[in-house]
FIVEX-214635 format. One record per residue: y, x, z of N, C-alpha, C, O in turn; residue in three letters. Coordinates in steps of 0.001 Angstrom, whole numbers, padded with zeros to 6 digits, always signed. Layout:
<sites>
YXZYXZYXZYXZALA ...
</sites>
This chain:
<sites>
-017821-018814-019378-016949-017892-018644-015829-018681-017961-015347-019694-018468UNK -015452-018191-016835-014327-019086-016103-012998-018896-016505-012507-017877-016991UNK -012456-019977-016255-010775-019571-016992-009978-018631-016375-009047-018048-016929UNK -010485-018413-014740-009648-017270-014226-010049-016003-014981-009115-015330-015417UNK -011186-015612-015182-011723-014767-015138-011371-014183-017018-011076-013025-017314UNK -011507-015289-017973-011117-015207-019026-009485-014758-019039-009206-013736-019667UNK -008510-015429-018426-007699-014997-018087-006868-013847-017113-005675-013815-016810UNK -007972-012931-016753-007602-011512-016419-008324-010790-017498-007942-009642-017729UNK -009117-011181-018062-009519-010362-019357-008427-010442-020628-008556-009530-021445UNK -007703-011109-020811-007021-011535-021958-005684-010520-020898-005382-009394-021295UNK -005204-010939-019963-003832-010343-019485-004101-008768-019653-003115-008127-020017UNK -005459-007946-019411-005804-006958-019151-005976-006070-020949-005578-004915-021099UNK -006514-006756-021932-006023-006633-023206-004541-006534-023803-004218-005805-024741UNK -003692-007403-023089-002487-007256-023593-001409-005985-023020-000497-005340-023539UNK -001993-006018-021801-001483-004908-021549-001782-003420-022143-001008-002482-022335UNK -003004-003526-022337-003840-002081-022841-002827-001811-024110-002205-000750-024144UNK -002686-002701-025058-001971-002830-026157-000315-002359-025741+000367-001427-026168UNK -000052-003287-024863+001483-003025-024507+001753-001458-024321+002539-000904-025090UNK +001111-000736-023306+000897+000416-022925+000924+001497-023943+001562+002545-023852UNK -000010+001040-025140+000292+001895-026343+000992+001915-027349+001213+002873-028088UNK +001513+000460-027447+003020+000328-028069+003906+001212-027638+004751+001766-028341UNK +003724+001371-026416+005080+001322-025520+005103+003438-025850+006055+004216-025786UNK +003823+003663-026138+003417+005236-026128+003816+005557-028193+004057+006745-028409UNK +003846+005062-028887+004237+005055-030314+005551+004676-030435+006094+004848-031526UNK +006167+004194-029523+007246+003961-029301+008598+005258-029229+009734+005295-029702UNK +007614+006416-028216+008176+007373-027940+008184+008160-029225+009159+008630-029813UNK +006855+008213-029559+006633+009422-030939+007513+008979-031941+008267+009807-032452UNK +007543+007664-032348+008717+007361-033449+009795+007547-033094+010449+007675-034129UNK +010733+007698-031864+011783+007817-031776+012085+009311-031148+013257+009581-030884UNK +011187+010162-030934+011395+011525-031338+011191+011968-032502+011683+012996-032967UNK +009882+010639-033460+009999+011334-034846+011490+011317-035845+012000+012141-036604UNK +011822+010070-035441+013402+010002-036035+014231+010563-035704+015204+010467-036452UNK +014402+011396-034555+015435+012974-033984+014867+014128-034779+015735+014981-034963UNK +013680+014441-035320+013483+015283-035862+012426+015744-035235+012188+016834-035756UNK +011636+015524-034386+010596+016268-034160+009208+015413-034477+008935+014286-034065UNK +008512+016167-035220+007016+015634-036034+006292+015867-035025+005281+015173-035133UNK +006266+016556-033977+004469+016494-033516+003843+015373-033129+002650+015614-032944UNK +004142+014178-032911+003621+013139-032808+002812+012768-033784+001616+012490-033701UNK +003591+012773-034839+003501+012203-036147+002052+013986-036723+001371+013489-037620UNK +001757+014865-036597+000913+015713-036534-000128+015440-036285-001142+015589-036966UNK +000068+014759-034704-000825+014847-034239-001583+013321-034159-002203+012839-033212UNK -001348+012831-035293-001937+011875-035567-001506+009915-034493-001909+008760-034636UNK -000651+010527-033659-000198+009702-032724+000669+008678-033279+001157+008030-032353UNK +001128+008196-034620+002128+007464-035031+001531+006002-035566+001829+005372-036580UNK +000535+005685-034459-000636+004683-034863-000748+003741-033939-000692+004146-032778UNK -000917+002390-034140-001145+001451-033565-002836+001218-033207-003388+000370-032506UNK -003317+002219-033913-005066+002190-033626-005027+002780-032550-004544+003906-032438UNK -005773+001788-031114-006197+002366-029705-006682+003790-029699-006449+004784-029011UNK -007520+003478-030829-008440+005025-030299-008196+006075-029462-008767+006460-028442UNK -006795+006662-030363-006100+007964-030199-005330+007938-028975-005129+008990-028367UNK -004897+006873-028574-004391+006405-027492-005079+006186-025956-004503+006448-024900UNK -006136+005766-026059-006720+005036-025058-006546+006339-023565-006098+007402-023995UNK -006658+006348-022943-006819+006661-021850-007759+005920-020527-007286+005096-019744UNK -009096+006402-020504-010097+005821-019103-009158+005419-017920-009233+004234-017594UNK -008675+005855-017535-008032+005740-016138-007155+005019-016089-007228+003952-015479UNK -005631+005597-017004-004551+004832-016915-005009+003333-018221-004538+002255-017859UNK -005477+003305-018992-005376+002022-020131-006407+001354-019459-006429+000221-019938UNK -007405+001479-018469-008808+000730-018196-008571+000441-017240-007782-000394-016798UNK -009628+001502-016540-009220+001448-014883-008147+000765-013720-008229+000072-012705UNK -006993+001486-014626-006024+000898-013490-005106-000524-013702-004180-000932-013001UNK -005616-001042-014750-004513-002442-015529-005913-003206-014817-005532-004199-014197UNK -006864-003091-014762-008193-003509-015044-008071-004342-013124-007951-005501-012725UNK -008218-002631-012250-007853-002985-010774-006885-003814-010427-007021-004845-009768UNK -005532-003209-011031-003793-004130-010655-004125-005619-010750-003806-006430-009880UNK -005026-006029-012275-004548-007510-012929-005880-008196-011447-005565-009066-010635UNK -007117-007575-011486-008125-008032-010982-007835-008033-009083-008619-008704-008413UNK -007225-007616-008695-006951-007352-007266-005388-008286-006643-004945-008553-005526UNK -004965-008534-007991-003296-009252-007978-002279-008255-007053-001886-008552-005925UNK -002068-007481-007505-002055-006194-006803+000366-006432-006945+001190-005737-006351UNK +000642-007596-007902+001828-007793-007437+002795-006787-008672+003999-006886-008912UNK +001850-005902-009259+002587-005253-010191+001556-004817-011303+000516-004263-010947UNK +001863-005096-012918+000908-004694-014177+001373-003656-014413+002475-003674-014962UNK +000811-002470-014139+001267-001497-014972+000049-000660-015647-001125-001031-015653UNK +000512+000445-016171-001082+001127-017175-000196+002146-017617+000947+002384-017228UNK -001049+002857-018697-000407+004237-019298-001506+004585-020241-002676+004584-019858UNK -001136+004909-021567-002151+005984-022462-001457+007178-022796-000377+007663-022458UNK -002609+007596-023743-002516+008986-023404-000912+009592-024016-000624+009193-025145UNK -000037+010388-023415+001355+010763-023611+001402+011221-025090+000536+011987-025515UNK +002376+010774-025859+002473+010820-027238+003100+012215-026893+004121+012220-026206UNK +002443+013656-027416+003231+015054-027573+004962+014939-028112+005350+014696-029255UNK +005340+015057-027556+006634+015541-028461+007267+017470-027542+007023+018049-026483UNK +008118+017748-028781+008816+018776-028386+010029+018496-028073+010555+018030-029083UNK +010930+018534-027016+012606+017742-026905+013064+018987-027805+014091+018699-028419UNK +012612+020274-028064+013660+021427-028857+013741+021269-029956+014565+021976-030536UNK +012950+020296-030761+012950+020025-032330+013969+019395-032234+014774+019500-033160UNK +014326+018434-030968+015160+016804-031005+016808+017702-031543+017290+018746-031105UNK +017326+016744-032658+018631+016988-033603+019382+016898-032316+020002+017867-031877UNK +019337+015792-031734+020783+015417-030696+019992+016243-029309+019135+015729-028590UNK +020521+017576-029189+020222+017693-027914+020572+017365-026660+020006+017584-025589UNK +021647+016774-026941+022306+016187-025936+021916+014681-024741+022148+014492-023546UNK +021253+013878-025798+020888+012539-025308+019709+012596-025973+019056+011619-025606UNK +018961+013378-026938+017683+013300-027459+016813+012995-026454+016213+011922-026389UNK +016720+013838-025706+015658+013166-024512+015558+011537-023682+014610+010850-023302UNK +017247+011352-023643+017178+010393-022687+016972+009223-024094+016602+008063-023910UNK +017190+009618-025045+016675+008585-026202+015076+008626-026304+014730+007461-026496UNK +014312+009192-026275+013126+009170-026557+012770+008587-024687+012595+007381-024512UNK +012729+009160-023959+012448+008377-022854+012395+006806-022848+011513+006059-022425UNK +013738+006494-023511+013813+005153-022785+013644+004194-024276+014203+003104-024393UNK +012871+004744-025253+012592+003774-026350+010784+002943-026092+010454+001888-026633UNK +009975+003685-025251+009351+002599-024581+009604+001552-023914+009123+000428-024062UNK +010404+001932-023133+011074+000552-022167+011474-000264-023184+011103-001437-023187UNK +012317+000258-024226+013478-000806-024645+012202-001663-025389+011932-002826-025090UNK +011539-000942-026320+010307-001808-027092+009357-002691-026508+008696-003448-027219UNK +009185-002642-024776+008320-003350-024115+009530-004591-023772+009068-005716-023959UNK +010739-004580-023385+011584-005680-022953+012206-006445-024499+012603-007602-024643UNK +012138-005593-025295+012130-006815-026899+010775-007717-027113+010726-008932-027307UNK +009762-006845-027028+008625-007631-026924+008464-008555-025969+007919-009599-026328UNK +008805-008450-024805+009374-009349-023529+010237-010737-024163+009726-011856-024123UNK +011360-010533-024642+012549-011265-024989+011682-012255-026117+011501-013466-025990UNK +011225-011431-027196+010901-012177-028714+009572-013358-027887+009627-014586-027821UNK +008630-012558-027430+007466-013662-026576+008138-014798-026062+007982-015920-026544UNK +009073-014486-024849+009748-015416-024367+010048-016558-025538+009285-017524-025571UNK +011044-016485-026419+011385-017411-027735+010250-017756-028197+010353-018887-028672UNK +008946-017241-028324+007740-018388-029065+007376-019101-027983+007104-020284-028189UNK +007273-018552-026517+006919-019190-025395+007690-020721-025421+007159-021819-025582UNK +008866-020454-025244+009954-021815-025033+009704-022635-026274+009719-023861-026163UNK +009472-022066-027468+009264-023251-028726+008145-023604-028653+007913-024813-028681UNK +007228-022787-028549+006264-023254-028284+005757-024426-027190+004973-025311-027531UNK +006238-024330-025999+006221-025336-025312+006977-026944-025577+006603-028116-025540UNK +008291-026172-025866+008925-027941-026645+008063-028111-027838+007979-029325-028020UNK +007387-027479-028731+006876-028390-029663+005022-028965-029349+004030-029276-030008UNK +005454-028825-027896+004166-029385-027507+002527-028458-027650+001352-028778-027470UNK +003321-027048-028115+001711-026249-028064+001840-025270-026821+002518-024258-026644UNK +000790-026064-025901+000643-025501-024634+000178-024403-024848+000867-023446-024496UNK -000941-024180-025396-001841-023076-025250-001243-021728-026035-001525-020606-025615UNK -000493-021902-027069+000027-020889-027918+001320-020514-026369+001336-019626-025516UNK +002111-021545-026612+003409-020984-025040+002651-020503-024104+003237-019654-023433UNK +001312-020757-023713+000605-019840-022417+000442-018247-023053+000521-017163-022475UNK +000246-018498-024136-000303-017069-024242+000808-016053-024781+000576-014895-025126UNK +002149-016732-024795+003564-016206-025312+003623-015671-024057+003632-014480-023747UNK +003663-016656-023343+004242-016414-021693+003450-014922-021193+004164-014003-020794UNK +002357-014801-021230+001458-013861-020394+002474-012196-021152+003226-011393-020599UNK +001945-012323-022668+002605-011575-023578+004036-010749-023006+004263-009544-023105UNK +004854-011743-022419+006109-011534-022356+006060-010931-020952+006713-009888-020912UNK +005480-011265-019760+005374-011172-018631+004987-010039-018475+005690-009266-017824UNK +003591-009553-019103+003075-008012-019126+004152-007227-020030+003984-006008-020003UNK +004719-007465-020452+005573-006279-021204+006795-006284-020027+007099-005129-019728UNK +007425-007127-019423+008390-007476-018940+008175-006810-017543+009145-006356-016935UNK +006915-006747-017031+006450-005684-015839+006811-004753-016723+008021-004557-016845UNK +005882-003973-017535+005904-002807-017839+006949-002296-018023+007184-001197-017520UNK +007771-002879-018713+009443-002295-019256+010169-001840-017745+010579-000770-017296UNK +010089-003349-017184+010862-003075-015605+010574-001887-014899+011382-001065-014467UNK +009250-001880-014819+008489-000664-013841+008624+000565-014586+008750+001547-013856UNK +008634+000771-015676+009018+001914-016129+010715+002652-016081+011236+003736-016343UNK +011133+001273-015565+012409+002054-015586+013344+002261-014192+014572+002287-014104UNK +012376+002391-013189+012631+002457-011852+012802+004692-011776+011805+005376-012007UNK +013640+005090-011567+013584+006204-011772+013270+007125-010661+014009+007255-009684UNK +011980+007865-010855+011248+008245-010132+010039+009064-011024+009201+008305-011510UNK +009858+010436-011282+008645+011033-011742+007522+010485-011645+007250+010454-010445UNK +006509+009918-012392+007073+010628-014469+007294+009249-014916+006755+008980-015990UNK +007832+008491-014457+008070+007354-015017+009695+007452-016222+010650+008171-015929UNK +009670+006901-017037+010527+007114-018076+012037+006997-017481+012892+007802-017851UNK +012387+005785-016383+013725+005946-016022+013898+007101-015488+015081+007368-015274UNK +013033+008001-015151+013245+009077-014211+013902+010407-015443+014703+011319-015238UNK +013014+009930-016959+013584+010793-018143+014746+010552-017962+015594+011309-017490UNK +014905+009182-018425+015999+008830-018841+017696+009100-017627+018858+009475-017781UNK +017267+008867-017083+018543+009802-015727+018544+011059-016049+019648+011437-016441UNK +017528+012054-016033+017409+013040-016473+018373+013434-017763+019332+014190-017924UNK +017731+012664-018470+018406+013048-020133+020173+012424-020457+020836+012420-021494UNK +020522+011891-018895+022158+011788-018793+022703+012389-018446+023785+012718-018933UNK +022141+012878-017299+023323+013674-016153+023303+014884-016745+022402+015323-017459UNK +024713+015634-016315+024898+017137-016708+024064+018287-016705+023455+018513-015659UNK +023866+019301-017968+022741+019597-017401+021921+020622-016527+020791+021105-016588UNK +023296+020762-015459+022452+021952-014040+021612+020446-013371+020489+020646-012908UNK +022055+019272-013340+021566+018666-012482+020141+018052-013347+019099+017721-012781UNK +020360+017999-014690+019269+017631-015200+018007+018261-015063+016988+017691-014672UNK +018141+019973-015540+017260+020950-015485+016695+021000-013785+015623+021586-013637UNK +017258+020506-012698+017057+020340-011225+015881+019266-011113+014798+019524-010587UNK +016224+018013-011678+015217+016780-011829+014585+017452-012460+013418+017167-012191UNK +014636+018662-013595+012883+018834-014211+012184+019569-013635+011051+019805-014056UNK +012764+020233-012304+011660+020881-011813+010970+020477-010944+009960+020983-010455UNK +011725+019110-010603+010940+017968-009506+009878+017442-010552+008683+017247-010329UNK +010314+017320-011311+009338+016034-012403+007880+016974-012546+006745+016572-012293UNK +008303+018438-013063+007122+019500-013268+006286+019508-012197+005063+019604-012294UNK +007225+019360-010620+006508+019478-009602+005329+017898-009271+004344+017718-008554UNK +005875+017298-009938+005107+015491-009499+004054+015624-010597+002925+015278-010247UNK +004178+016016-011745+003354+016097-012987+002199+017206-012832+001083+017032-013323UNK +002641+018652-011929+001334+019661-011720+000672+018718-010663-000245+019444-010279UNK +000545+017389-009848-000096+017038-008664-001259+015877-010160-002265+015218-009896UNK -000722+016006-011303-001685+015109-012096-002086+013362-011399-001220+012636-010910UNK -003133+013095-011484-003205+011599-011385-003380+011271-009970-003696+010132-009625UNK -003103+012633-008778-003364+012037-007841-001552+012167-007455-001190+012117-006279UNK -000918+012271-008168+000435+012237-007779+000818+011083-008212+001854+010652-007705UNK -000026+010037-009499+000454+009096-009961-000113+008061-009059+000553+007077-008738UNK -001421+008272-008610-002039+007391-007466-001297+006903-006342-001244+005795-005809UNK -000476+008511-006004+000463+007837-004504+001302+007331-004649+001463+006261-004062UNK +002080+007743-005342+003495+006706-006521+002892+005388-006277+003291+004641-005384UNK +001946+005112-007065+001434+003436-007301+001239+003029-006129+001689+001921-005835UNK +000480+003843-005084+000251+003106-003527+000927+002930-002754+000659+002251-001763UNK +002555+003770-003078+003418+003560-001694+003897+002631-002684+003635+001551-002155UNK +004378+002408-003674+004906+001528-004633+004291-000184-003873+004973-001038-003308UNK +002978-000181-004121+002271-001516-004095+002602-001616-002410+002925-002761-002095UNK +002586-000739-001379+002779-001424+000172+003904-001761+000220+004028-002799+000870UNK +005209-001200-000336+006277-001114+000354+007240-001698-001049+008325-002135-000663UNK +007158-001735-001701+007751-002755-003006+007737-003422-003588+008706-004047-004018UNK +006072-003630-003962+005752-004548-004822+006068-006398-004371+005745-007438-004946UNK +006513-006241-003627+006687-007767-003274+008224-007886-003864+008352-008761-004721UNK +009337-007181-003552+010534-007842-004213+010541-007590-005781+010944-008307-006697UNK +009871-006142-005782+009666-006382-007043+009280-007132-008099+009722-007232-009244UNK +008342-007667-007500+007516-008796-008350+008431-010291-007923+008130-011310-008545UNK +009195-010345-007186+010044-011592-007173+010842-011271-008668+010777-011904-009722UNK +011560-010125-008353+012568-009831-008985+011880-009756-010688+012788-009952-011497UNK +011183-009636-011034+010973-009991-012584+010003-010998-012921+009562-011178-014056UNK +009657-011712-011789+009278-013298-012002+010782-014135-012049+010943-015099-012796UNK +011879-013606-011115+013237-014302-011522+013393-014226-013103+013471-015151-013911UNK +013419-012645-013335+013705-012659-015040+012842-013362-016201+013117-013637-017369UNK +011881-013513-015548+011140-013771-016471+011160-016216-016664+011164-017053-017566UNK +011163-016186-015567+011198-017960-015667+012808-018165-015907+013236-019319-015868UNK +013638-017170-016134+015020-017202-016713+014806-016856-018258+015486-017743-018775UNK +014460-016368-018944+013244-016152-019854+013095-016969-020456+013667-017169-021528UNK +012138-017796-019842+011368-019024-020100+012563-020158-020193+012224-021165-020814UNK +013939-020153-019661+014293-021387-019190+014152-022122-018445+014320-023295-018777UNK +013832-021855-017281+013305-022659-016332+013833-022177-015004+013501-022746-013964UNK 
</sites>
């Protein structure tokens, strides 16, 4: 097998993973506000299964990594929660929103640190595969927090501002979310013509800052 080719298979795994971290992420930190349906519904698991999603975990990490498309992103399937169980109603939401992000840019940060030791102590191949690690989470975190329906920064604004203006963003968000995956399709396509290039400067800066380099 070729090393490119091995190496969009391995980037395309880590992401699948990242993606569902990043989705258990949410359920635990609505399960710790008080609301169980995650945790019900069997979602409080690091096993793919329950998670996986054809389209967003396969398909589309699969196209992005294989096409160099300038941005990794993916999605499984949405961990249920109820925000009316959530104790803090106040910031409950914008807390559960943005505990994917934060868990994909620690995973980002901690990679980075085996990456850099890894390289001074002379193990290339372990620092390559820190590096990739850190890079796909480090998209994902970033891109998720560009605020814009249904992407999580878009919760997370949501779950700050006061809330006539909040309940206003949810009826935009309801409105981007009834268009389903062909609303997430155009998102990603005007995204990839018209952004993905500074974007992808802009967290290759963070990321070889990261690295040290």
């Amino acid at each position: 097998m070729q090393p490119e080719l091995l190496l969009s298979i391995f980037s395309i795994v880590i992401l699948i993973f990242s993606v569902i971290i990043h989705e258990v992420a949410h359920g635990y930190a609505a399960n710790a506000l008080g609301d169980q349906t995650a945790k019900r519904a069997g979602r409080l698991t690091l096993n793919p299964i329950p998670h996986i999603d054809l389209v967003g975990s396969i398909i589309v990490p699969a196209t992005l990594v294989l096409l160099q498309a300038g941005i990794m992103f993916g999605w499984a399937k949405p961990v249920p929660y109820n925000p009316y169980n959530l104790k803090n109603q106040r910031w409950g939401e914008a807390i559960v929103a943005g505990a994917g992000v934060a868990t994909n840019l620690l995973i980002a940060v901690l990679f980075a640190f085996i990456a850099r030791y890894a390289f001074g102590a002379g193990e290339v191949a372990l620092g390559e595969i820190a590096a990739i690690v850190c890079l796909m989470n480090l998209f994902l975190g970033i891109f998720n927090l560009i605020p814009i329906p249904p992407l999580d920064g878009f919760g997370v604004l949501r779950g700050i501002l006061p809330f006539k203006w909040g309940m206003a963003l949810r009826d935009i968000e309801d409105r981007v979310q009834a268009g389903g995956i062909i609303s997430l399709i155009a998102i990603l396509l005007i995204f990839t013509q018209f952004l993905a290039e500074p974007f992808y400067a802009f967290v290759m800066r963070i990321f070889m800052l990261l690295l040290g380099q």
